[in-house]
MIDREN-963296 format. One record per residue: residue number from 1; residue in three letters; x, y, z of N, C-alpha, C, O in turn. Coordinates in nm, 2 decimals. Each point is the difference from the previous one (the first is absolute). Last residue first. Example, Ala and Ser with C-alpha at 12.3 -4.5 7.8 and 13.67 -1.06 7.14 Angstrom:
% residues 2
@num:2&residu:SER&n.east:1.28&n.north:-0.22&n.up:0.71&ca.east:0.09&ca.north:0.11&ca.up:0.00&c.east:-0.08&c.north:0.11&c.up:0.08&o.east:0.05&o.north:0.11&o.up:0.01
@num:1&residu:ALA&n.east:-0.02&n.north:-0.68&n.up:-0.02&ca.east:-0.09&ca.north:0.12&ca.up:0.00&c.east:0.09&c.north:0.12&c.up:0.00&o.east:0.10&o.north:0.00&o.up:0.07
END
This chain:
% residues 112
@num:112&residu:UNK&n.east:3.53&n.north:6.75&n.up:4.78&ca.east:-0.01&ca.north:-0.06&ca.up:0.14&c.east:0.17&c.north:0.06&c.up:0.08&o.east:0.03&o.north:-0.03&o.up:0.11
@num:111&residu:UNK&n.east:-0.14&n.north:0.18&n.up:-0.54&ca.east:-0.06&ca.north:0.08&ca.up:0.11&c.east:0.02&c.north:-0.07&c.up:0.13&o.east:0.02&o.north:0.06&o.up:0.11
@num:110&residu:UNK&n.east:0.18&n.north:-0.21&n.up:-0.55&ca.east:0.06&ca.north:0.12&ca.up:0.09&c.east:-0.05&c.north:0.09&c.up:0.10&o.east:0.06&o.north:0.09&o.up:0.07
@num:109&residu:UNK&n.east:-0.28&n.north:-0.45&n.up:-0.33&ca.east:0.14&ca.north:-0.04&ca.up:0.06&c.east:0.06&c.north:0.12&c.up:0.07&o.east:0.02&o.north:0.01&o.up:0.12
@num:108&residu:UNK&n.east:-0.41&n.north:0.10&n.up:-0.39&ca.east:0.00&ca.north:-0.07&ca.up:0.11&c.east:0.08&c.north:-0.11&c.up:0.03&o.east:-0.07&o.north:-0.09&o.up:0.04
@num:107&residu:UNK&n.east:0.21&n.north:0.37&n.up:-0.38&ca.east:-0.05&ca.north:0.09&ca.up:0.05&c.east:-0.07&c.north:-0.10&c.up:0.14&o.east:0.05&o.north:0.04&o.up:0.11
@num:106&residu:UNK&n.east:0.14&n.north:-0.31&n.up:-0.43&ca.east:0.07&ca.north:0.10&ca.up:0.05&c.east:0.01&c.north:0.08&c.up:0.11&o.east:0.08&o.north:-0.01&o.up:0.10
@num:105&residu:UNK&n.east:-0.41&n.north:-0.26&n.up:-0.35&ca.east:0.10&ca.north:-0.07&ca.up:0.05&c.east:0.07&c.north:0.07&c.up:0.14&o.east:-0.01&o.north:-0.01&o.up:0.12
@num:104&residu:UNK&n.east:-0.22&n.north:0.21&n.up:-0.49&ca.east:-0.06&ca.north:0.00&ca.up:0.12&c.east:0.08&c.north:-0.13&c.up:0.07&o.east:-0.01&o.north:0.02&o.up:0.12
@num:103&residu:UNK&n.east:0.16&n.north:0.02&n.up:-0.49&ca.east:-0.01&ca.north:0.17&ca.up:0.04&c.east:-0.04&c.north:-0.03&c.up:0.14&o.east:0.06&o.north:0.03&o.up:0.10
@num:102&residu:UNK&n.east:-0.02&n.north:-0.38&n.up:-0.35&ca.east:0.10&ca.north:0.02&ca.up:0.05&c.east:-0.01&c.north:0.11&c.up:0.08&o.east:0.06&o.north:0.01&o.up:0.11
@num:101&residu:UNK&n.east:-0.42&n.north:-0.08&n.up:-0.39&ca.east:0.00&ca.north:-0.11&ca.up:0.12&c.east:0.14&c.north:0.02&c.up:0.05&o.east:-0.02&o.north:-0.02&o.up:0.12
@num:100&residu:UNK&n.east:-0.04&n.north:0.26&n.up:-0.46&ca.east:-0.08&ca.north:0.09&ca.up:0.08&c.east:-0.01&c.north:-0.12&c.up:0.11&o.east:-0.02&o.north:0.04&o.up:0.12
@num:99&residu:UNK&n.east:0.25&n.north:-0.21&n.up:-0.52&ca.east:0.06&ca.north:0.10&ca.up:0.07&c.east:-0.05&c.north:0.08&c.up:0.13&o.east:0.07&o.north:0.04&o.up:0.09
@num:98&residu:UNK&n.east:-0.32&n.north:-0.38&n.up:-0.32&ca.east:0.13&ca.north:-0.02&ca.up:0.03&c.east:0.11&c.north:0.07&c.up:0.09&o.east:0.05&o.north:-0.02&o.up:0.10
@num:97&residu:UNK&n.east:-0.41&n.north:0.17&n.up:-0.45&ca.east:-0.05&ca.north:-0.11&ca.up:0.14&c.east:0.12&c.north:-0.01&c.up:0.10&o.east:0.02&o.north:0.09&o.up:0.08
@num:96&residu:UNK&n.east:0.08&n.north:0.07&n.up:-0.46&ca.east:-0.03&ca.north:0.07&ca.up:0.07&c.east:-0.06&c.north:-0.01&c.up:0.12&o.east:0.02&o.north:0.07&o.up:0.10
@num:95&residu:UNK&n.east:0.13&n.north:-0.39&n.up:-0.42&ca.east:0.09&ca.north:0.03&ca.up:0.08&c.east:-0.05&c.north:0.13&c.up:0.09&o.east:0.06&o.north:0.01&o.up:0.11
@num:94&residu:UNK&n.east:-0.39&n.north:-0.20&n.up:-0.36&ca.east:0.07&ca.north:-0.13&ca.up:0.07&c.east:0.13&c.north:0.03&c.up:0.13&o.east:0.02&o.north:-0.03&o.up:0.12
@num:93&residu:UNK&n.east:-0.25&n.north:0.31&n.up:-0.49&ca.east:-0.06&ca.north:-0.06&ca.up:0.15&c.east:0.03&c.north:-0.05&c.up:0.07&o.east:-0.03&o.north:0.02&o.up:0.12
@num:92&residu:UNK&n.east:0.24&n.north:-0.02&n.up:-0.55&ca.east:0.01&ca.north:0.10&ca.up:0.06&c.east:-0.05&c.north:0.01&c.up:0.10&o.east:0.09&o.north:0.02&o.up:0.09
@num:91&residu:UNK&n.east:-0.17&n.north:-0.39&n.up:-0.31&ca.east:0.14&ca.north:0.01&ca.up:0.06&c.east:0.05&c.north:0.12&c.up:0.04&o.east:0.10&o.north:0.00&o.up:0.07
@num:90&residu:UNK&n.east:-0.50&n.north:-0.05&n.up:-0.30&ca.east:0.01&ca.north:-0.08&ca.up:0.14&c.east:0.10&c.north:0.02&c.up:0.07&o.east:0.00&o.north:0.03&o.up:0.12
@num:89&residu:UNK&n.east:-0.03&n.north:0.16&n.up:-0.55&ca.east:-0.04&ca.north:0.04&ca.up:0.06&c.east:-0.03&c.north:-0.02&c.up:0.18&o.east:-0.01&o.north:0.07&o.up:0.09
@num:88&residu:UNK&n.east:0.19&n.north:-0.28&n.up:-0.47&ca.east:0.10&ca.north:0.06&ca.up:0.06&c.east:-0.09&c.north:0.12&c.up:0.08&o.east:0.07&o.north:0.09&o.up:0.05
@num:87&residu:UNK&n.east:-0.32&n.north:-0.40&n.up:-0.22&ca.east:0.06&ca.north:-0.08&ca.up:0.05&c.east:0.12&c.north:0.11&c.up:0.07&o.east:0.02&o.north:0.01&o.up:0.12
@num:86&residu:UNK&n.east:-0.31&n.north:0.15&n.up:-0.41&ca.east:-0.06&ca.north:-0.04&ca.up:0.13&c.east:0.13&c.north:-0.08&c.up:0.06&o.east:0.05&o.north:0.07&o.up:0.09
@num:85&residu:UNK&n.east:0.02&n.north:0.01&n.up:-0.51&ca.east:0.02&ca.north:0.13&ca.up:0.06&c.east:-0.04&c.north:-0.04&c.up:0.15&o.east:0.08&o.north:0.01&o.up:0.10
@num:84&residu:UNK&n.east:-0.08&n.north:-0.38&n.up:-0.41&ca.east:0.16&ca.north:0.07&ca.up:0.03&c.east:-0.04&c.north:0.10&c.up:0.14&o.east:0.03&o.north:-0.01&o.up:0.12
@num:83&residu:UNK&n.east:-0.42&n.north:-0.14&n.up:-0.36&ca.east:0.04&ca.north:-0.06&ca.up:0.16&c.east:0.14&c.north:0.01&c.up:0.04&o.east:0.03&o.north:0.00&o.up:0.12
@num:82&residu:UNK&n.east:-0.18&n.north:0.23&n.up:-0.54&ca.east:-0.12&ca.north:0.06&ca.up:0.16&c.east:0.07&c.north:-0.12&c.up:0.12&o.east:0.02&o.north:0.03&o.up:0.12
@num:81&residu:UNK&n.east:0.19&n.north:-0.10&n.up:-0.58&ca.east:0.05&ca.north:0.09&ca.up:0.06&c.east:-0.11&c.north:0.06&c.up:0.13&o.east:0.04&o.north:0.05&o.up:0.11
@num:80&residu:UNK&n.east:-0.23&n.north:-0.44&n.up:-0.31&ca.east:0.16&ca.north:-0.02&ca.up:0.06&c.east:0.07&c.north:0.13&c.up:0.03&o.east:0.04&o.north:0.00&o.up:0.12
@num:79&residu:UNK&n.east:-0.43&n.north:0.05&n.up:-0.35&ca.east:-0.04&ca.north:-0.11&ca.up:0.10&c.east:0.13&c.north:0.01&c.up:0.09&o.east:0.01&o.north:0.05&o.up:0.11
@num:78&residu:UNK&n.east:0.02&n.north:0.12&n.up:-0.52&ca.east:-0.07&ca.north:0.08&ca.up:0.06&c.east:0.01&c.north:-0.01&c.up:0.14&o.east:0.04&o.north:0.08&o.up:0.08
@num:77&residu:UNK&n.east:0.08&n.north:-0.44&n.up:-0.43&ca.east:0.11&ca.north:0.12&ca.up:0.08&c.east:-0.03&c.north:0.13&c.up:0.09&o.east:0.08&o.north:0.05&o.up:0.08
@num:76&residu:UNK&n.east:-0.42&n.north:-0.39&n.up:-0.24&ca.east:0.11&ca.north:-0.06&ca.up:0.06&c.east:0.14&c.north:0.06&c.up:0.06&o.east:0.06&o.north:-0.02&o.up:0.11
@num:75&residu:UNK&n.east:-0.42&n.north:0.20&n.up:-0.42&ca.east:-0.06&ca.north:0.03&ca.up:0.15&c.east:0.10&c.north:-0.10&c.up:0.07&o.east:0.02&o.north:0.04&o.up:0.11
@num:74&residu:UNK&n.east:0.14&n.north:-0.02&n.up:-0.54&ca.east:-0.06&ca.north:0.14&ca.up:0.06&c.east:-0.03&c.north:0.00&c.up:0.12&o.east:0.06&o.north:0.07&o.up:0.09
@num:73&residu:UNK&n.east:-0.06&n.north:-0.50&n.up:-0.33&ca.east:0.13&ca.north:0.07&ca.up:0.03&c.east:-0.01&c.north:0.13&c.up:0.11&o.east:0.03&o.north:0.00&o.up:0.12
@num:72&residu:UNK&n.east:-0.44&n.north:-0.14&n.up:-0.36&ca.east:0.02&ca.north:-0.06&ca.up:0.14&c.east:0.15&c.north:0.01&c.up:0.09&o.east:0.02&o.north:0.00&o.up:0.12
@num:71&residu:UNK&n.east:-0.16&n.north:0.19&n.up:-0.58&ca.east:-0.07&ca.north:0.07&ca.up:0.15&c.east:0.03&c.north:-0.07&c.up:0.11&o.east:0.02&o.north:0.05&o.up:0.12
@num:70&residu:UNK&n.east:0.16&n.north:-0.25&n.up:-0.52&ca.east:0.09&ca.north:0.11&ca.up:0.03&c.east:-0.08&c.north:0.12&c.up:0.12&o.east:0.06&o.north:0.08&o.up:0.07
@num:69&residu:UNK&n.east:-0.09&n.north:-0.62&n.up:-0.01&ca.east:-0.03&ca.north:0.07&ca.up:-0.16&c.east:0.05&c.north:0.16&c.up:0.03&o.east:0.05&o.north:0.02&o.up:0.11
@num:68&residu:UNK&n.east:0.14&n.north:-0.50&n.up:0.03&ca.east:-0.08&ca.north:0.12&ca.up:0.06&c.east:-0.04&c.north:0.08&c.up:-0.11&o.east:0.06&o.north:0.00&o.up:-0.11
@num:67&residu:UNK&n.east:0.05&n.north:-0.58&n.up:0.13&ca.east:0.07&ca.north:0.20&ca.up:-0.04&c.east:-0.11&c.north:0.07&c.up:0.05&o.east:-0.11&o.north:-0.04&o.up:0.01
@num:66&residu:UNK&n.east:0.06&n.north:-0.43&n.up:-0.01&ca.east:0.11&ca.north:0.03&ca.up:0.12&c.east:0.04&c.north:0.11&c.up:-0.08&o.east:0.12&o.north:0.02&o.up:0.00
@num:65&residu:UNK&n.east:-0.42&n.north:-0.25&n.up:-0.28&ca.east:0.12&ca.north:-0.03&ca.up:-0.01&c.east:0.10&c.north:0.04&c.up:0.12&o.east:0.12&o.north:-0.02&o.up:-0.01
@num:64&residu:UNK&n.east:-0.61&n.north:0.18&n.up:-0.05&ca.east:0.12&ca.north:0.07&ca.up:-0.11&c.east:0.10&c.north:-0.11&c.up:0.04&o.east:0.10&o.north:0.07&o.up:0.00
@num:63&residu:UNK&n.east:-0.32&n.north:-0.15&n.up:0.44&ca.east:-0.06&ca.north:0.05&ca.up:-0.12&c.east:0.10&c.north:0.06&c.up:-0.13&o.east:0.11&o.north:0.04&o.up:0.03
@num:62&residu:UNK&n.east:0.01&n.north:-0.46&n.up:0.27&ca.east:0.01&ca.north:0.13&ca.up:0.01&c.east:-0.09&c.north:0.07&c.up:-0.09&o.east:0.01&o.north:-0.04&o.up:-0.12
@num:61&residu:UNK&n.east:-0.12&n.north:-0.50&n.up:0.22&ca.east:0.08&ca.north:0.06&ca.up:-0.01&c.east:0.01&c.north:0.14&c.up:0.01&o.east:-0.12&o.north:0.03&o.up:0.03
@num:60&residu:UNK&n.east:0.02&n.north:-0.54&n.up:0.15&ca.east:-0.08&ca.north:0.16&ca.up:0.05&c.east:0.17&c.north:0.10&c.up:-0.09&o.east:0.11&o.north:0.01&o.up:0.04
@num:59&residu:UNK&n.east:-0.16&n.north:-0.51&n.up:-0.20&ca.east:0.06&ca.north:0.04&ca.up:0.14&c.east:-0.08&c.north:0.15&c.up:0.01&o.east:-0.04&o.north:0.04&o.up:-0.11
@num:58&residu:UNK&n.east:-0.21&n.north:-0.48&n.up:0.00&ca.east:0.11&ca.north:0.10&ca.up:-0.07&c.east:0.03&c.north:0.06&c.up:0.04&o.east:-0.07&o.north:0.02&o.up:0.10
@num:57&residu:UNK&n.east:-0.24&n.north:-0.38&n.up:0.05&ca.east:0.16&ca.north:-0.05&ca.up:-0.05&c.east:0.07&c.north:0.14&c.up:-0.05&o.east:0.12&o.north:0.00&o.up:-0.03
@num:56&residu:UNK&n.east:-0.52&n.north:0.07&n.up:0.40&ca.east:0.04&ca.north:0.03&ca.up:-0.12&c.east:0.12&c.north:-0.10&c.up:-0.03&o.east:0.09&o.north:-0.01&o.up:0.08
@num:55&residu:UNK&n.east:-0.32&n.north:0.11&n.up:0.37&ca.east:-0.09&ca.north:-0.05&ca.up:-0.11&c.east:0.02&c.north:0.05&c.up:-0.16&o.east:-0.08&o.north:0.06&o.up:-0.07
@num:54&residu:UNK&n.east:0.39&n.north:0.03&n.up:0.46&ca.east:-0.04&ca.north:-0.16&ca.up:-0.01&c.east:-0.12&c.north:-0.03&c.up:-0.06&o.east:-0.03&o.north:-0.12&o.up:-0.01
@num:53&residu:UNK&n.east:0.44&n.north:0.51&n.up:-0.01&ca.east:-0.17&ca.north:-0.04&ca.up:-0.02&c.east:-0.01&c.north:-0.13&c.up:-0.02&o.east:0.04&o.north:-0.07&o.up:-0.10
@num:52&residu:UNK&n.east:0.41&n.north:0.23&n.up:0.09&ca.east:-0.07&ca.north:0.13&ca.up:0.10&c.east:-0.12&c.north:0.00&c.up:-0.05&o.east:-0.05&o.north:0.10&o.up:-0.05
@num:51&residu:UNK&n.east:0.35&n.north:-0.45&n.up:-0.12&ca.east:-0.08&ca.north:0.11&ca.up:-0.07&c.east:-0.04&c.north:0.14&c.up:0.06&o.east:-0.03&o.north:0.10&o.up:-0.06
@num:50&residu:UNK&n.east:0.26&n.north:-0.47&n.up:0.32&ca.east:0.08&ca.north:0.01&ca.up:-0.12&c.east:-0.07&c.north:0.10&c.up:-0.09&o.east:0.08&o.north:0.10&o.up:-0.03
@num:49&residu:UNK&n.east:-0.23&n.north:-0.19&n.up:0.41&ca.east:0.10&ca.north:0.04&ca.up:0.04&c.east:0.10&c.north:0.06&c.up:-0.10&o.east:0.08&o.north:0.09&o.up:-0.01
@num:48&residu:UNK&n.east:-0.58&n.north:-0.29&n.up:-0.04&ca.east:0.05&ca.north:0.18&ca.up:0.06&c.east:0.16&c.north:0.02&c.up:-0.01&o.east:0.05&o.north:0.11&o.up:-0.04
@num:47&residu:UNK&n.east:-0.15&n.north:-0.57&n.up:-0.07&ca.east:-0.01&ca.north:0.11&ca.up:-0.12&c.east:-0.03&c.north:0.13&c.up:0.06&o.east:0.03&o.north:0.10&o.up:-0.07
@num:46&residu:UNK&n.east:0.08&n.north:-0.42&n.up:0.44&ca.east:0.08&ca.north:0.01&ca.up:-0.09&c.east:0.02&c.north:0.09&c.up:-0.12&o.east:0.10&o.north:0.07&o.up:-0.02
@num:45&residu:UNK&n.east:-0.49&n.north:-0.12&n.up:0.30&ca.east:0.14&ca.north:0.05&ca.up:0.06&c.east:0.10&c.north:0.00&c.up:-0.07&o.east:0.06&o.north:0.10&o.up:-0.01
@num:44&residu:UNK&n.east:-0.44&n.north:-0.38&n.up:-0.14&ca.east:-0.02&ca.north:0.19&ca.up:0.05&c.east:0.09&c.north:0.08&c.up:-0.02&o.east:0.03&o.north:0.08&o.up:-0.08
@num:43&residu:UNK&n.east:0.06&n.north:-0.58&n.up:0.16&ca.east:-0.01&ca.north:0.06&ca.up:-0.15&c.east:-0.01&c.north:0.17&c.up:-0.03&o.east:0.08&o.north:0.08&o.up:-0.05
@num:42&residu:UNK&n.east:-0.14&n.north:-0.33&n.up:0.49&ca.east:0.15&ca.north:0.04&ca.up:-0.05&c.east:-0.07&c.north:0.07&c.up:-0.15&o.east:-0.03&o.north:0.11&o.up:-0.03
@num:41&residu:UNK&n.east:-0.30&n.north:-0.22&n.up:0.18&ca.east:0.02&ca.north:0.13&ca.up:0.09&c.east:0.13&c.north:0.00&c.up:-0.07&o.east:0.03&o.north:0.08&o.up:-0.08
@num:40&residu:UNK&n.east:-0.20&n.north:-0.46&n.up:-0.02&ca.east:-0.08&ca.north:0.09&ca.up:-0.08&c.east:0.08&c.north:0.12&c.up:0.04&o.east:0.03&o.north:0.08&o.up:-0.09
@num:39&residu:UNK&n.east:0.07&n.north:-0.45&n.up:0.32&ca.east:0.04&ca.north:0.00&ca.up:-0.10&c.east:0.00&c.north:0.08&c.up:-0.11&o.east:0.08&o.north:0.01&o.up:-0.08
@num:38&residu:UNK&n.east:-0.26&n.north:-0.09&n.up:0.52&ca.east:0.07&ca.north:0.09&ca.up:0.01&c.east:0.13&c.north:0.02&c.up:-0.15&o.east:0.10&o.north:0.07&o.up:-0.02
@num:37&residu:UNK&n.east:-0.67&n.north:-0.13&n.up:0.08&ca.east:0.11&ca.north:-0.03&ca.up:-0.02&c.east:0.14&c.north:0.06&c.up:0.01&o.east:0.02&o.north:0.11&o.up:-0.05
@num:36&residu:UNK&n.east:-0.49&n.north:0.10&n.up:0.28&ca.east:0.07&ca.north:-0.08&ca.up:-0.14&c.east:0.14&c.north:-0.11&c.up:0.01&o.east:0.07&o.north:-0.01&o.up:0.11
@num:35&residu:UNK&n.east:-0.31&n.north:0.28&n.up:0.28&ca.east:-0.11&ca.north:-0.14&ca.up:-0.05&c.east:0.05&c.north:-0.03&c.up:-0.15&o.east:-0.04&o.north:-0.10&o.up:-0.06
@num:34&residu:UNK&n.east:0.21&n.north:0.50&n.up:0.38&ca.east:-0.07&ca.north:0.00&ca.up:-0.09&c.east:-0.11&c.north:-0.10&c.up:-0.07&o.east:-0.10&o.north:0.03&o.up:-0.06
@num:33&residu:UNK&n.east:0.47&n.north:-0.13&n.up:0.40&ca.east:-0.15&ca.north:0.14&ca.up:0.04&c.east:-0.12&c.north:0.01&c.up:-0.08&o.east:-0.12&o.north:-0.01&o.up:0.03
@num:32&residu:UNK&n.east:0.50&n.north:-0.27&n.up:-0.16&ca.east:-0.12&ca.north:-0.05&ca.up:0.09&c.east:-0.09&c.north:0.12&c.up:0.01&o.east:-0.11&o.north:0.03&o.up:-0.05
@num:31&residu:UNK&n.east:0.50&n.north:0.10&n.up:-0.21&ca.east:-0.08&ca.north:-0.08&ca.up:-0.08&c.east:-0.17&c.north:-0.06&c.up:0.12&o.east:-0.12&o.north:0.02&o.up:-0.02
@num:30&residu:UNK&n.east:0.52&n.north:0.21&n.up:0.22&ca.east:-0.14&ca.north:0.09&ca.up:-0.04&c.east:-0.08&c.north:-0.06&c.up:-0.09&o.east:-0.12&o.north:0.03&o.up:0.00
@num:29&residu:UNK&n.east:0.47&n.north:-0.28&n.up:0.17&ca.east:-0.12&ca.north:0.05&ca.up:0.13&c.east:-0.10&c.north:0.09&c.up:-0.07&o.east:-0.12&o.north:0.01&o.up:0.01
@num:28&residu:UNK&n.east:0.44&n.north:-0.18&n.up:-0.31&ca.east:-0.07&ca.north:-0.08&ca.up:0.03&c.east:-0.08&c.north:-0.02&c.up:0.13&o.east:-0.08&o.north:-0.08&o.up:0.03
@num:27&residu:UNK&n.east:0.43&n.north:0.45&n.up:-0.17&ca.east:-0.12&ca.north:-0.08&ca.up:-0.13&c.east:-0.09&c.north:-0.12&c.up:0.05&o.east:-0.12&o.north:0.02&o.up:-0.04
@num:26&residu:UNK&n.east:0.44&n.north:0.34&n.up:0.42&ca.east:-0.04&ca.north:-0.12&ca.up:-0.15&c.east:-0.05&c.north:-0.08&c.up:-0.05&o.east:-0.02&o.north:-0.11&o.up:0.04
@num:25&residu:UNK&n.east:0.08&n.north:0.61&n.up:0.17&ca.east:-0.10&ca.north:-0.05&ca.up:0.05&c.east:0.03&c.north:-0.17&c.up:-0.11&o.east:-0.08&o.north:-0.02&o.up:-0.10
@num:24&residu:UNK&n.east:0.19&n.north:0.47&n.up:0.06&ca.east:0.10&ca.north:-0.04&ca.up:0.03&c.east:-0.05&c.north:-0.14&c.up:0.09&o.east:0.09&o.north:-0.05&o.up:0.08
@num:23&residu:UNK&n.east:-0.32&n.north:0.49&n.up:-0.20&ca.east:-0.02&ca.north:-0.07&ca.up:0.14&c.east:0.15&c.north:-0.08&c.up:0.03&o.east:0.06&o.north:0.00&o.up:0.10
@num:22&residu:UNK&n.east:-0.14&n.north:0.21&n.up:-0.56&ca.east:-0.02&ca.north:0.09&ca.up:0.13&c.east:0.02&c.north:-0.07&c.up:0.12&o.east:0.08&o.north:0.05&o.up:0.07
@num:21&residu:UNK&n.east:-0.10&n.north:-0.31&n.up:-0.50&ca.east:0.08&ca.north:0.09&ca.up:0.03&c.east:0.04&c.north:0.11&c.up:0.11&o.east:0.11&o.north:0.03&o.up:0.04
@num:20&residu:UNK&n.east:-0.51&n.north:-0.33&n.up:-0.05&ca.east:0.15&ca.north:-0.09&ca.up:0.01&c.east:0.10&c.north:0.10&c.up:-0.01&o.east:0.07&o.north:0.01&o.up:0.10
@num:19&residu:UNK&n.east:-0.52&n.north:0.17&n.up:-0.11&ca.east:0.12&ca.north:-0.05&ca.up:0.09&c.east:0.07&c.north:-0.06&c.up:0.01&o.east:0.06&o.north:-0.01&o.up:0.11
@num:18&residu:UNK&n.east:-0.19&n.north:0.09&n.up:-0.50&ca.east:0.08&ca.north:0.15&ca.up:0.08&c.east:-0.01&c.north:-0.06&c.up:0.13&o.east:0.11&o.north:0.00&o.up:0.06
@num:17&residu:UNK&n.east:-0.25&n.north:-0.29&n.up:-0.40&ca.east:0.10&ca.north:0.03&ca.up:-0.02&c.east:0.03&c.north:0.09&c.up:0.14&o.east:0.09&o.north:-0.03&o.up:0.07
@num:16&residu:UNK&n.east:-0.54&n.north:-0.06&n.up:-0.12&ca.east:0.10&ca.north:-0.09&ca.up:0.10&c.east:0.10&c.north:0.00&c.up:-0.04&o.east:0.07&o.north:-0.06&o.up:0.09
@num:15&residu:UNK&n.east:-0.34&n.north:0.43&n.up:-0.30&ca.east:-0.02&ca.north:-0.03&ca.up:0.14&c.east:0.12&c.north:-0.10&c.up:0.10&o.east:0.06&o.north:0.02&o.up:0.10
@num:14&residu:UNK&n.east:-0.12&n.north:-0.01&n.up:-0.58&ca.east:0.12&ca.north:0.12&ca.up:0.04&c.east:0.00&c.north:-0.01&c.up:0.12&o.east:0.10&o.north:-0.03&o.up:0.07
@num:13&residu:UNK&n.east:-0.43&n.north:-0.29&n.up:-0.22&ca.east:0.15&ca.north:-0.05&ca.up:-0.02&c.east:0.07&c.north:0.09&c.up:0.05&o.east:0.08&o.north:-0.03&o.up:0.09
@num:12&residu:UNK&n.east:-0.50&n.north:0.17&n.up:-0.07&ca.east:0.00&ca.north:-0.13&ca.up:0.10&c.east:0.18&c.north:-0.01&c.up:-0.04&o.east:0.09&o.north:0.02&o.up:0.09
@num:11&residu:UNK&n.east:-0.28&n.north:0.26&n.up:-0.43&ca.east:0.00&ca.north:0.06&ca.up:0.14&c.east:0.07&c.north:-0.07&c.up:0.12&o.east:0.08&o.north:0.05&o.up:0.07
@num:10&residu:UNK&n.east:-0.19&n.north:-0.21&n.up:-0.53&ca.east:0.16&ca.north:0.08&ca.up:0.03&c.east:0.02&c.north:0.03&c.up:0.12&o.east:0.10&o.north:-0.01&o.up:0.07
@num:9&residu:UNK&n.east:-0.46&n.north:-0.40&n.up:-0.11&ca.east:0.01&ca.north:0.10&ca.up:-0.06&c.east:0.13&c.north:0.07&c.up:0.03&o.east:0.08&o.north:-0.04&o.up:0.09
@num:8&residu:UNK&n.east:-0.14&n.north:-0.48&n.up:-0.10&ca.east:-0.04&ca.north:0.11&ca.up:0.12&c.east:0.03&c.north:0.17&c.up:-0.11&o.east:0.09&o.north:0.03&o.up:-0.08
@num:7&residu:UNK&n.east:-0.22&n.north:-0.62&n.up:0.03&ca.east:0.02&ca.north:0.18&ca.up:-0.08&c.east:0.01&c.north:0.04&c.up:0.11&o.east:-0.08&o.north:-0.02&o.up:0.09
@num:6&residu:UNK&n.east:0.10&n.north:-0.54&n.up:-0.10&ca.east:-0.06&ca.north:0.11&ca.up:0.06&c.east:0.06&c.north:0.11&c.up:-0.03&o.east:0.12&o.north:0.01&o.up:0.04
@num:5&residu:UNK&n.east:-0.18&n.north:-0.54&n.up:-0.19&ca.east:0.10&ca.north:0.12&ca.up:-0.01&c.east:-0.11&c.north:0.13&c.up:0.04&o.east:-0.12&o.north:0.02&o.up:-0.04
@num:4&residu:UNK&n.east:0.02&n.north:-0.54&n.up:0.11&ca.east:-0.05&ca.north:0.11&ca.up:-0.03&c.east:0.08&c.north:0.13&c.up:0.01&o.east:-0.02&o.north:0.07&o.up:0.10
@num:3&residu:UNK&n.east:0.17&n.north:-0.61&n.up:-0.14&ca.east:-0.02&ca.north:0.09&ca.up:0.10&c.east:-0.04&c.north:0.12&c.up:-0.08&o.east:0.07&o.north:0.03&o.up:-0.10
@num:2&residu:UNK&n.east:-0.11&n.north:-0.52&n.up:-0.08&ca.east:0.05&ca.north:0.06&ca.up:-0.02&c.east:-0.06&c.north:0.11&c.up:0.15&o.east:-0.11&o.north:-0.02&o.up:0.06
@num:1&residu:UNK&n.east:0.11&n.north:-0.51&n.up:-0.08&ca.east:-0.08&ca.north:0.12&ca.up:0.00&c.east:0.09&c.north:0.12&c.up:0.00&o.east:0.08&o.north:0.01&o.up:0.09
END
């Protein structure tokens, strides 16, 4: 007697992929939890791992070929010099911070 092959839709699969991935949790406890096969789950797991989608054999590819198109460049460099600046903006706080905690350091050290 042949066994009744059972569909699980994309949802259910990405579902028990990720906690296996997330939890770290292995394949064959979460296979139980779940009530599938823990044969089925490796599989899952596997073509996520290897495709980054376990309800796909093809690998999840880049839009355009992995190129930016020349607006999206733009807002990439845009993007990137605003967190430059913040960033050395931090670092300015950081030490001014810094310095005014010395200050007062100081100033009550020297009172007691």
């Amino acid at each position: 007697m042949a066994s009744k092959k059972r569909l699980y839709d994309a949802e259910f699969r990405e579902g028990a992929v990720r906690i296996v991935m997330e939890t770290g949790k292995p394949i064959p406890e979460v296979a139980a939890d779940l009530g599938i096969h823990s044969g089925t789950l490796h599989s899952w797991v596997s073509r996520a791992r290897r495709n980054r989608s376990p309800s796909s054999d093809r690998p999840v590819t880049e839009p355009s070929g992995g190129r930016l198109r020349e607006s999206e460049r733009s807002e990439l460099e845009r993007l990137q010099a605003e967190a430059r600046e913040k960033g050395k903006r931090i670092r300015e706080l950081e030490m001014e911070f810094s310095q005014s905690c010395c200050q007062a350091a100081e100033v009550t050290g020297s009172e007691s």
